[in-house]
C-alpha positions in Angstrom: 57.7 143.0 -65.3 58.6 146.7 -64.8 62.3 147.6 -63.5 62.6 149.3 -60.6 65.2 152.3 -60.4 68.5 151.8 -58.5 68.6 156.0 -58.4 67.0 159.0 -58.5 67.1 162.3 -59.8 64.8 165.4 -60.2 65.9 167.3 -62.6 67.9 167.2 -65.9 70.4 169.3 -64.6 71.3 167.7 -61.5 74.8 167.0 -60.8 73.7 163.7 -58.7 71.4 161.4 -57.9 70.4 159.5 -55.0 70.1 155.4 -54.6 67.5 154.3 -53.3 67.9 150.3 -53.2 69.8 148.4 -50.5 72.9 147.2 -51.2 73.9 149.0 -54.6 77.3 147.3 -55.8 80.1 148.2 -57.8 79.4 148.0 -61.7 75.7 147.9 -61.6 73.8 149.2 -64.6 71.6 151.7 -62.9 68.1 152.3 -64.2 67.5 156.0 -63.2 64.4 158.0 -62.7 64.2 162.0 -63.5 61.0 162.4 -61.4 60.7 166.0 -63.4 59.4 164.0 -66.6 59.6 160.1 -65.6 62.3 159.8 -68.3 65.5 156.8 -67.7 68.8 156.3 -68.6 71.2 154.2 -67.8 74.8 154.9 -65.8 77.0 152.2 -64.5 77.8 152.8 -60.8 81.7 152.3 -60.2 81.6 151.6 -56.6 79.1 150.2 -53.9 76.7 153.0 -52.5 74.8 153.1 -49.5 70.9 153.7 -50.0 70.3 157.6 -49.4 73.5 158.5 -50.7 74.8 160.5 -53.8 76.3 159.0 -57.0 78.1 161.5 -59.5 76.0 161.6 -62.8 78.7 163.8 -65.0 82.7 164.0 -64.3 82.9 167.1 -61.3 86.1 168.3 -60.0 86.6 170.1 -56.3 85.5 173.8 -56.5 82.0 172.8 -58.6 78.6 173.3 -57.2 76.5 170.4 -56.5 73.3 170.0 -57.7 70.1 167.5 -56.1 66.6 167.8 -55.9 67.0 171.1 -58.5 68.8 172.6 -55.3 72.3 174.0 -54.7 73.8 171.7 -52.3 77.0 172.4 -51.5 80.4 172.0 -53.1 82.9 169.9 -54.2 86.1 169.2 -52.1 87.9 166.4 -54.6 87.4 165.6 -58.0 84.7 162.4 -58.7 84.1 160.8 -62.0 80.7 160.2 -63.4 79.3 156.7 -61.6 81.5 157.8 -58.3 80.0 157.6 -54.7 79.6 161.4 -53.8 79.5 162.2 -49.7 81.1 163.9 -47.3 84.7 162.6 -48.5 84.3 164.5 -51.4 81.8 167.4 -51.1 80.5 169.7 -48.6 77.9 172.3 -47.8 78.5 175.9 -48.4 76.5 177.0 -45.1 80.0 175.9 -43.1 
């Protein structure tokens, strides 16, 4: 049987990805999808996420530039680690 991914990204170079399973819980071992190649890995997500929202795939602190879908999205506002939920507690868009 074929796993199904708990996240996904686009690119390598993405700063996040985004769940898309309900009910994502604390300490899961994500399988994630880079939809650029259909490459994996593996990251362990350190708190529960909402589906459609943003977990941290590297260590970011507050002033970096966030990166989804290959896109500029905004910036950071606090520090996250890697596996972190990353929303608007945390980050914001640079249009406002």
């Amino acid at each position: 049987m074929t796993e199904i991914p708990h996240l996904l990204v686009h690119d390598h170079d993405d700063s996040v990805g985004v769940v898309v399973i309900e009910g994502l819980l604390a300490n899961t071992d994500m399988l994630v999808c880079v939809t650029h190649d259909n490459s994996t890995f593996r990251l362990t997500c350190s708190e529960d996420v909402p589906i459609g929202h943003k977990v941290a795939l590297k260590d970011m602190k507050a002033g970096d530039t966030v990166f989804k879908y290959g896109e500029d999205i905004g910036i950071m506002k606090a520090d996250v680690k890697k596996g972190e939920h990353l929303h608007i507690q945390n980050c914001k868009t640079k249009r406002w």
